[in-house]
DSSP file (Angstrom, degrees, kcal/mol; ACC not computed):
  #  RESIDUE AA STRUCTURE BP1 BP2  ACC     N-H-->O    O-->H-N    N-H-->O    O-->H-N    TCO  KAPPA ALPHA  PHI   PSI    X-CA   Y-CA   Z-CA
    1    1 A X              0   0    0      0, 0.0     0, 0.0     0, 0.0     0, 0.0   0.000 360.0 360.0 360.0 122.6  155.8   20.9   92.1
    2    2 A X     >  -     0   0    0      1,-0.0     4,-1.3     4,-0.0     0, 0.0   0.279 360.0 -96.3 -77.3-175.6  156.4   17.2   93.9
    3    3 A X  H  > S+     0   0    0      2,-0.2     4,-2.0     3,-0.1    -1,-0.0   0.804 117.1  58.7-104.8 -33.6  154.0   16.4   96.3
    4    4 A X  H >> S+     0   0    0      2,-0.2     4,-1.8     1,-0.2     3,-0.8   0.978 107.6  50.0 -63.2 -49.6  155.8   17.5   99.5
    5    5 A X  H 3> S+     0   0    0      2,-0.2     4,-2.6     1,-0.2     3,-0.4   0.986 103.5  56.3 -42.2 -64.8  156.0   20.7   98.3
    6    6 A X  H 3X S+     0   0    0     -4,-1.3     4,-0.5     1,-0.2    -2,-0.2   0.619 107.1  51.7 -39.7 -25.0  152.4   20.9   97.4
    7    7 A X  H << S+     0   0    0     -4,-2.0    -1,-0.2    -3,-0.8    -2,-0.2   0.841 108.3  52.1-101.3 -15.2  151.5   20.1  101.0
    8    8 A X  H  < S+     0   0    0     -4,-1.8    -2,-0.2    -3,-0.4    -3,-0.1   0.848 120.5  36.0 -39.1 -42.9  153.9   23.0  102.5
    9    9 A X  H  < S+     0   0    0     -4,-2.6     2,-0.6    -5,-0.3    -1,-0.2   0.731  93.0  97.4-106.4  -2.9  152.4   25.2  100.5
   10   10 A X  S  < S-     0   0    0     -4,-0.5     3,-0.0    -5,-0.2    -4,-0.0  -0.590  74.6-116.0 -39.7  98.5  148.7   24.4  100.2
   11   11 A X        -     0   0    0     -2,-0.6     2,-0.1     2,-0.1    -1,-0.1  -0.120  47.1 -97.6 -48.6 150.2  146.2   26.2  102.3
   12   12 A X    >   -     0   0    0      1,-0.1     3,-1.1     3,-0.1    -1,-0.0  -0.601  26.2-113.7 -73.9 156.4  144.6   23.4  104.7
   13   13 A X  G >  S+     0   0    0      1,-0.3     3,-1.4     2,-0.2    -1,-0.1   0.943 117.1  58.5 -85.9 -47.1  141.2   22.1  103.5
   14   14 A X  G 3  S+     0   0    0      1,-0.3    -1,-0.3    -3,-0.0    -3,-0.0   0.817 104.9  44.3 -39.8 -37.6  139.9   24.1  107.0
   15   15 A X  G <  S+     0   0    0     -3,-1.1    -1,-0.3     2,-0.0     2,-0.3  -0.078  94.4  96.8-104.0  44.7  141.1   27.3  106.2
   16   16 A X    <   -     0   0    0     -3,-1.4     2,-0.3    -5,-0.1     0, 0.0  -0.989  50.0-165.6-128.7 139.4  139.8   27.6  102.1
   17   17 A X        -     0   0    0     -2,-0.3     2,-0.3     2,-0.0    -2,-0.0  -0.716  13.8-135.2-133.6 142.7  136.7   29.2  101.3
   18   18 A X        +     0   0    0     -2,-0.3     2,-0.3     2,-0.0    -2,-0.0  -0.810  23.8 171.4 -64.3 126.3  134.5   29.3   98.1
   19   19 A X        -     0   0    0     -2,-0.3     2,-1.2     2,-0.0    -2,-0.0  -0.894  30.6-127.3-117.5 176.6  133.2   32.4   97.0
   20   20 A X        -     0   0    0     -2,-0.3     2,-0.1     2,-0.0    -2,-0.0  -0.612  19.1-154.0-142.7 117.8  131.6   32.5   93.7
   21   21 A X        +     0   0    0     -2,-1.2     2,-0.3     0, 0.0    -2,-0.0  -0.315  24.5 154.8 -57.6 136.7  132.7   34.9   91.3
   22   22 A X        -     0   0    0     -2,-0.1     2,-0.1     3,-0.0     3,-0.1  -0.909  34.1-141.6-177.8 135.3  130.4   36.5   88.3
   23   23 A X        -     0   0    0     -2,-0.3     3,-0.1     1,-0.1     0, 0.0  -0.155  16.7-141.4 -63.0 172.3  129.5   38.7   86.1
   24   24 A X  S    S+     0   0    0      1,-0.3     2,-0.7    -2,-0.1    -1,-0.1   0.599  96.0  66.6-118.9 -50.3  125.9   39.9   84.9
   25   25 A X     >  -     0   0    0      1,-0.1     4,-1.8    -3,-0.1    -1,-0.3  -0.781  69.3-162.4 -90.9 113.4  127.1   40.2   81.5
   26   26 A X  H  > S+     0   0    0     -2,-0.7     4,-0.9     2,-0.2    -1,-0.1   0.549  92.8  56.2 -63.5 -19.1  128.1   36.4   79.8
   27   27 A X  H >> S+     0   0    0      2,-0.2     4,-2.5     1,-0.2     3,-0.5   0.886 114.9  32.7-103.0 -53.3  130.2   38.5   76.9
   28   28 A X  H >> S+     0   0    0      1,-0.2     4,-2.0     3,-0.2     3,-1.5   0.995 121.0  49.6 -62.5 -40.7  132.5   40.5   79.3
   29   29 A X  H 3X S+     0   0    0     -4,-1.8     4,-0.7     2,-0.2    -1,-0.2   0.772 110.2  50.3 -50.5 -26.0  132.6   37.5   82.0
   30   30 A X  H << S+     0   0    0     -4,-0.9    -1,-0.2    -3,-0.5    -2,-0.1   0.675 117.0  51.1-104.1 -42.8  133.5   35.2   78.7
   31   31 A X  H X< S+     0   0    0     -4,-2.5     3,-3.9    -3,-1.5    -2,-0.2   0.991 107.1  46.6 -49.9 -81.9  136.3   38.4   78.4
   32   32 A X  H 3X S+     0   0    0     -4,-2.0     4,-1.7     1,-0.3     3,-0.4   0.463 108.7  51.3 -37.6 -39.6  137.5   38.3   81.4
   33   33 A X  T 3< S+     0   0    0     -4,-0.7    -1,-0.3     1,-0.3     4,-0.2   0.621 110.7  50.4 -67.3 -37.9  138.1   34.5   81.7
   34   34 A X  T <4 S+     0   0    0     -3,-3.9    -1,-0.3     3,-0.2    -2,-0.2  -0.306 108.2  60.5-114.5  50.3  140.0   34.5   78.2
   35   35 A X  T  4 S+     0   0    0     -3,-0.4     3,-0.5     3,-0.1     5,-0.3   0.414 118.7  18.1-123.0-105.4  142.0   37.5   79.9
   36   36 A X  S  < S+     0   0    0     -4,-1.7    -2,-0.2     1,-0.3    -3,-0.1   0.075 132.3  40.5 -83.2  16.6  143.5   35.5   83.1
   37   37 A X  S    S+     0   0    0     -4,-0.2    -1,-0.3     3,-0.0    -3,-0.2   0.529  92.5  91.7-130.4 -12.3  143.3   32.3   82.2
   38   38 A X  S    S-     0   0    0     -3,-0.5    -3,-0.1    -5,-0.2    -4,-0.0   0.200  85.7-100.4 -46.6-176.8  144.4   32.1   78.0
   39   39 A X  S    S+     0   0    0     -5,-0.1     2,-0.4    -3,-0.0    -1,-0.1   0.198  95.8 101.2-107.6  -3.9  148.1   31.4   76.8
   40   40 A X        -     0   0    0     -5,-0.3     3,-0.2     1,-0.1     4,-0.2  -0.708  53.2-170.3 -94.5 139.7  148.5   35.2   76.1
   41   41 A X     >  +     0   0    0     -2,-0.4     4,-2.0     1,-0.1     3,-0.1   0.759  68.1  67.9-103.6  -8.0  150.4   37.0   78.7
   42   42 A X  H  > S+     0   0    0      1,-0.3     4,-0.5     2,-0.2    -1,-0.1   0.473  93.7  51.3 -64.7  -9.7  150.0   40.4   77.8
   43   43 A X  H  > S+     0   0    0     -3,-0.2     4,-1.9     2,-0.2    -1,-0.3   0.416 114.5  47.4-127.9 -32.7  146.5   41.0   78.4
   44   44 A X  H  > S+     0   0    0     -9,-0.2     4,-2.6    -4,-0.2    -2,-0.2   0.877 115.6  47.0 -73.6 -73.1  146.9   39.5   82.0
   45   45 A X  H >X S+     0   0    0     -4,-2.0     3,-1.0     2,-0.2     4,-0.8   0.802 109.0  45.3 -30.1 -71.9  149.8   41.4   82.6
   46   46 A X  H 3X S+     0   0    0     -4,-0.5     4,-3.8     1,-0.3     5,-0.3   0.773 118.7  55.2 -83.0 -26.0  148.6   44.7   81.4
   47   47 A X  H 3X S+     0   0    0     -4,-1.9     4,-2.2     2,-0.2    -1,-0.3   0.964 108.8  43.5 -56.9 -48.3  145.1   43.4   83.9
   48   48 A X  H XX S+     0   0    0     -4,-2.6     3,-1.4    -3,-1.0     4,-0.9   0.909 113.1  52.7 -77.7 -91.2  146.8   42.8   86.9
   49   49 A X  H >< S+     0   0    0     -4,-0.8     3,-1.0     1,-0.3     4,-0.5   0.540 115.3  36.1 -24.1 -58.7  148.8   46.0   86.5
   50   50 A X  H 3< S+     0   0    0     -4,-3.8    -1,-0.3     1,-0.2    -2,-0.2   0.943 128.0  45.0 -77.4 -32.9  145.8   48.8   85.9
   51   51 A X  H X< S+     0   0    0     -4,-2.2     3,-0.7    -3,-1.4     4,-0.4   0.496  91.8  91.9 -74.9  -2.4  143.7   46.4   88.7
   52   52 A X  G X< S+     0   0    0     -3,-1.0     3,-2.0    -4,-0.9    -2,-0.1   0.982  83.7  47.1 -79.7 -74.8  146.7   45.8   91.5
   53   53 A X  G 3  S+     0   0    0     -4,-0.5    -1,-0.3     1,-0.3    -2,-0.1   0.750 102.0  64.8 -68.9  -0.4  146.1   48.4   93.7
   54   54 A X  G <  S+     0   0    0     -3,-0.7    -1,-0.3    -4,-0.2    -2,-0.2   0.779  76.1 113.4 -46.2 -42.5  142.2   47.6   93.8
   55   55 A X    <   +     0   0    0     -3,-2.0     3,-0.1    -4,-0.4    -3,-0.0  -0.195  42.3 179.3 -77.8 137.2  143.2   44.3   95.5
   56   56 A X  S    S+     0   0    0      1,-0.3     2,-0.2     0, 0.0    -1,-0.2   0.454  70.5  25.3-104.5  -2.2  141.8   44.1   99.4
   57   57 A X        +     0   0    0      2,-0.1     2,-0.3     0, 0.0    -1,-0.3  -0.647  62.2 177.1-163.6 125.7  143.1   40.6  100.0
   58   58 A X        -     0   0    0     -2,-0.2     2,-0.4    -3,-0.1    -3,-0.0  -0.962  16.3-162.1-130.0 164.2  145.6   38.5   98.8
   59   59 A X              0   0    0     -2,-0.3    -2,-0.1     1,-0.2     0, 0.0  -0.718 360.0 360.0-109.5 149.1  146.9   35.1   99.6
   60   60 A X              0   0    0     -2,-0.4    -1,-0.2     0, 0.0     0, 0.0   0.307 360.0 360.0-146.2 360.0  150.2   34.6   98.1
């Protein structure tokens, strides 16, 4: 993505929020992490699909 693209589609620094996301348990959080952010796609996939209709806001 070039850099004109990247500010069309960017949210503005005003409108982005923080929140900060966590687990209680380090071994699933540790899971979870090598879930949706690793080089495998199958295990993201197969997350997002059983979790999707769960979602109450997303920015796309």
């Amino acid at each position: 993505m070039d850099a004109e693209q990247l500010r069309e589609y960017a949210t503005p620094p005003r409108r982005r929020r923080r929140y900060r996301v966590g687990y209680a348990d380090e071994v699933e959080t540790d899971n979870l992490f090598t879930v949706l952010m690793g080089s495998v796609v199958e295990p993201r996939r197969e997350f997002i699909e059983k979790h999707s209709l769960e979602v109450r806001n997303l920015d796309i």
